[in-house]
C-alpha positions as CSV (number, residue, x, y, z in Angstrom):
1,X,-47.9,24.4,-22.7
2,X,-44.8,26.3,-23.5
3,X,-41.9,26.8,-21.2
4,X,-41.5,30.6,-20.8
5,X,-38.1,32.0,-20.5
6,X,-38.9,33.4,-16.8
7,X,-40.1,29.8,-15.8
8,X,-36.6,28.4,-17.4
9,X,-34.4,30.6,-16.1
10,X,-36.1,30.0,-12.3
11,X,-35.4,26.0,-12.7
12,X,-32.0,26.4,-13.2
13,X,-31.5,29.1,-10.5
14,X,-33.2,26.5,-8.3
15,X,-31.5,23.7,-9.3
16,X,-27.9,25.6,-9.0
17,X,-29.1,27.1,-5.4
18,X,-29.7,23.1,-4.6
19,X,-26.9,21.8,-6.2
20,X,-24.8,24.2,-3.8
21,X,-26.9,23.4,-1.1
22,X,-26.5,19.6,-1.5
23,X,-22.5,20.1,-1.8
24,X,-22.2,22.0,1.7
25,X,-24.5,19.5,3.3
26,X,-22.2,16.9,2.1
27,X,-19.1,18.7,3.1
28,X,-20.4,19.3,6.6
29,X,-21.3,15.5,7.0
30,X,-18.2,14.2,5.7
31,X,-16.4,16.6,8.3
32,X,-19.4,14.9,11.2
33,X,-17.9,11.2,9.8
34,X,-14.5,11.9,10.6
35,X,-13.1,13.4,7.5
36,X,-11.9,16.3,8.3
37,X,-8.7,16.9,8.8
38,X,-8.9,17.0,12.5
39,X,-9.6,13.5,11.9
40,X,-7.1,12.8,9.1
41,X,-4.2,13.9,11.2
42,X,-5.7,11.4,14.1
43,X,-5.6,8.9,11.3
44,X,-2.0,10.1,10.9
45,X,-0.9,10.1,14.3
46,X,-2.4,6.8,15.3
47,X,-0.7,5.5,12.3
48,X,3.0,6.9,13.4
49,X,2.4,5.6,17.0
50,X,1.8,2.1,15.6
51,X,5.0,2.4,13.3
52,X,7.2,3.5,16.1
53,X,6.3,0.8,18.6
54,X,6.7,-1.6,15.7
55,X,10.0,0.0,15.3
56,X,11.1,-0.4,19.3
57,X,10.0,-4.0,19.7
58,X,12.4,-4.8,16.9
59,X,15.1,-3.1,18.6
60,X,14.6,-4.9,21.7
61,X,14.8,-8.0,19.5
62,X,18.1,-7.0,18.3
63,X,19.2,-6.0,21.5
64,X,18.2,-9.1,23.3
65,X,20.0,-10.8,19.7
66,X,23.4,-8.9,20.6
67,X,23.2,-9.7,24.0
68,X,22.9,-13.2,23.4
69,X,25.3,-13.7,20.9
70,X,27.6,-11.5,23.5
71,X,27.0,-13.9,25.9
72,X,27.8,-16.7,24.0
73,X,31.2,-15.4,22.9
74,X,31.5,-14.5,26.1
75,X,31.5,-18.0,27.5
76,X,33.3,-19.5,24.3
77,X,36.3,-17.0,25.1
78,X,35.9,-18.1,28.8
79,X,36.0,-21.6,28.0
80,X,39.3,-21.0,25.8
81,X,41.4,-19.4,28.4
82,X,40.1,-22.1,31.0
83,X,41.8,-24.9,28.4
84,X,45.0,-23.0,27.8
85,X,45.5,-22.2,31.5
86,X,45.8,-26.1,32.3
């Protein structure tokens, strides 16, 4: 049995027209699983929140740091001026 050039020429066209068809599928389920880039910039924005609250609870650290060390000198300079006014 001999492959005619009609029968040849339909297999391929097939198999392109599938090919295609299996690419979109995939494409439209990868968007469906969150790939898209609705989802990506989700990704993204979750991602920024997280970094900026990362970013203000070390500040208060340092804050609360400064104000410690502040206090401290505070009571050192206190203590000073308590000594030299006796």
């Amino acid at each position: 049995m001999e492959i005619q050039g009609v029968d040849f020429f339909l297999g391929v066209a097939a198999g392109a027209a599938l090919g295609v068809g299996l690419a979109l599928g995939a494409a439209k389920v990868r968007g469906w699983l969150g790939y898209s880039e609705t989802g990506r910039l989700k990704a993204e924005n979750r991602h920024l929140k997280r970094r900026v609250a990362e970013k203000d609870r070390h500040i208060g650290r340092m804050i609360q740091e400064t104000e410690r060390l502040a206090e401290r000198l505070g009571q050192k300079s206190d203590q000073g001026s308590v000594i030299r006014d006796q």
